[in-house]
Each structure stands twice: as C-alpha cells, then as structure tokens.
C-alpha positions as CSV (number, residue, x, y, z in Angstrom):
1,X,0.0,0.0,0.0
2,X,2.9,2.3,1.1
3,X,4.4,1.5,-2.2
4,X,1.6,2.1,-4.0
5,X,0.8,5.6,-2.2
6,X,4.5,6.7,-3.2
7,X,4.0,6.1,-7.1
8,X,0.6,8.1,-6.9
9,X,1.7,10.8,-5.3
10,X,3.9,12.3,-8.5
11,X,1.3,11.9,-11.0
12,X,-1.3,13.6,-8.6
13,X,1.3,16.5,-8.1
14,X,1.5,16.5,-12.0
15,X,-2.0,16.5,-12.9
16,X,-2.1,19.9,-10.7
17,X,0.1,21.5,-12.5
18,X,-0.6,23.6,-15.7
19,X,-1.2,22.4,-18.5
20,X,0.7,25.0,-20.3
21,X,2.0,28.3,-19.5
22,X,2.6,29.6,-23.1
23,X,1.3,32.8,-24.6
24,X,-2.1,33.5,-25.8
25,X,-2.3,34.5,-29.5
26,X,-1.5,37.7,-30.7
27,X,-4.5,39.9,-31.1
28,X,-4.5,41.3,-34.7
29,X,-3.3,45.0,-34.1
30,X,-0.2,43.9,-31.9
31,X,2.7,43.2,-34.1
32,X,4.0,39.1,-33.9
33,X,7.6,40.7,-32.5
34,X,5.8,41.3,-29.5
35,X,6.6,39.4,-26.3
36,X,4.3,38.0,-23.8
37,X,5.0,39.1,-20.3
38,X,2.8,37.3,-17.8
39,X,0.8,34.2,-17.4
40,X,-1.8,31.8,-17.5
41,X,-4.2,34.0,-15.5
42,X,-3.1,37.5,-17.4
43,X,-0.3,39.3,-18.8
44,X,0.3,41.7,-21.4
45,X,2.4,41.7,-24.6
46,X,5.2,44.1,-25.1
47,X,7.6,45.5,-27.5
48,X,10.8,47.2,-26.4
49,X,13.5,49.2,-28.6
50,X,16.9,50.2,-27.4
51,X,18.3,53.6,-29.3
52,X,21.8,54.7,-28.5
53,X,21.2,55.1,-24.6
54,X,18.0,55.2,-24.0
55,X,14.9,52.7,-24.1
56,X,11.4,52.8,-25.7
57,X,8.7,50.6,-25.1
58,X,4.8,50.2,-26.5
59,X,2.8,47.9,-23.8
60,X,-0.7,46.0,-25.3
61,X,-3.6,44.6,-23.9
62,X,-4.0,40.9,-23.5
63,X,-7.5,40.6,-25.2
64,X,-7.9,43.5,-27.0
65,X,-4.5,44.9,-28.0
66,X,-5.1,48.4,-26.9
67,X,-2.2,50.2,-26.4
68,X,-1.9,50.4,-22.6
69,X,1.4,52.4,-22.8
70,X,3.6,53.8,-25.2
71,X,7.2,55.7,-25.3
72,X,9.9,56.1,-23.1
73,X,11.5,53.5,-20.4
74,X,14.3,54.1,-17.7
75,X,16.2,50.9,-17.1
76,X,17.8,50.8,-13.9
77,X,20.5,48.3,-14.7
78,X,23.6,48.8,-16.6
79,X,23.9,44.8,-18.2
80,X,23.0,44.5,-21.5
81,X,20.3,41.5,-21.8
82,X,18.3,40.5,-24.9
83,X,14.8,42.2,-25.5
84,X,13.3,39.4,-27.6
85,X,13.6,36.5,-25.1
86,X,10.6,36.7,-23.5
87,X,12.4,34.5,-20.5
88,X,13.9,37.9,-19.2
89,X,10.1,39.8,-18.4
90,X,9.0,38.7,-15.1
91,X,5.8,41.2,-15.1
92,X,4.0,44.4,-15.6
93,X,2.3,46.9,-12.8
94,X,1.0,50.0,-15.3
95,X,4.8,51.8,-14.6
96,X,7.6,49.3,-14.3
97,X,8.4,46.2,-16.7
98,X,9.9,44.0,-14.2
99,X,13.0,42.0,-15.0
100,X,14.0,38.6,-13.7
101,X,17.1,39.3,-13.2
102,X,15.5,42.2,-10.9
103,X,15.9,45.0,-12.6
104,X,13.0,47.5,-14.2
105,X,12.2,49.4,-17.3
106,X,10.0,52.1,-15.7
107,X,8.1,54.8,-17.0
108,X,9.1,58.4,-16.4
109,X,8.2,60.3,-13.5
C-alpha cells in the first residue's frame, strides 16, 4: 500500500500543475515581434526598442491589443540582456516592466 501511495503521489502533483503556461495569440493590431509578459491568469504583450542610450517601449492589452502604454522607459541596470527572449520579463504593474534578473524598465516620473 505504502508503495503504491508513493508512485501516486507524482502523478497527482502533475495532474495539478498547468497544462501549459505559453502565450495567448497575438490579437491582430499587436505586431507578432511582441513578447508576452505574464501568465496563464493574465499578462500583457510588449515590445521594447533600445536607441543609443535610451529605451522605448509600446505595452498591449492581452484581449484586446489596446495600447496600454507607449514611449519612453528608464532601465535601472547597466547589463545588456536581450529584448526578444521573453524568459527575461518577469511582469508588468502600469509603470515598471519587471525583469528577472530584478531590474526595471519604468516609466518616467
């Protein structure tokens, strides 16, 4: 029984997990460069261009595509990291893009 109980135990564990945690489909007005930032419960997709020294970013709805935010973000690291992998968002409040690696693109003050 005790040996039974142990071999159950992963697959119930496993059958609570997610099925998938990958991104919804791009609305039709956001561009297919976008990355998702977020989850299975909600996110946003997002689109972020470095110039010379400065960062610029355009934010979209989930559902709709709207355009929740759009111009320019201060990063407050210094590391260079790569704006397409969509490994490196971590989440997004309304004013900062949060990083994994713990940094932030924020909106202006």
């Amino acid at each position: 029984m005790k040996t039974m109980l142990m071999l159950l135990i992963p697959f119930a564990v496993l059958a609570c997990t997610p099925v998938s945690d990958s991104a919804p489909d791009h609305p039709d007005n956001v561009p297919k460069s976008a990355v998702w930032v977020g989850g299975t419960d909600g996110g946003v997709f997002v689109q972020i261009d470095k110039g010379n020294s400065d960062y610029r970013g355009v934010v979209y709805a989930m559902e709709t595509g709207a355009i929740w935010y759009e111009g320019p973000l201060e990063y407050s690291g210094s590391s260079a990291f790569d704006l397409d992998d969509p490994q490196v968002y971590d989440g997004w409040d309304g004013d900062d893009l949060y990083l994994t690696d713990g940094e932030t693109l924020s909106v202006p003050e």
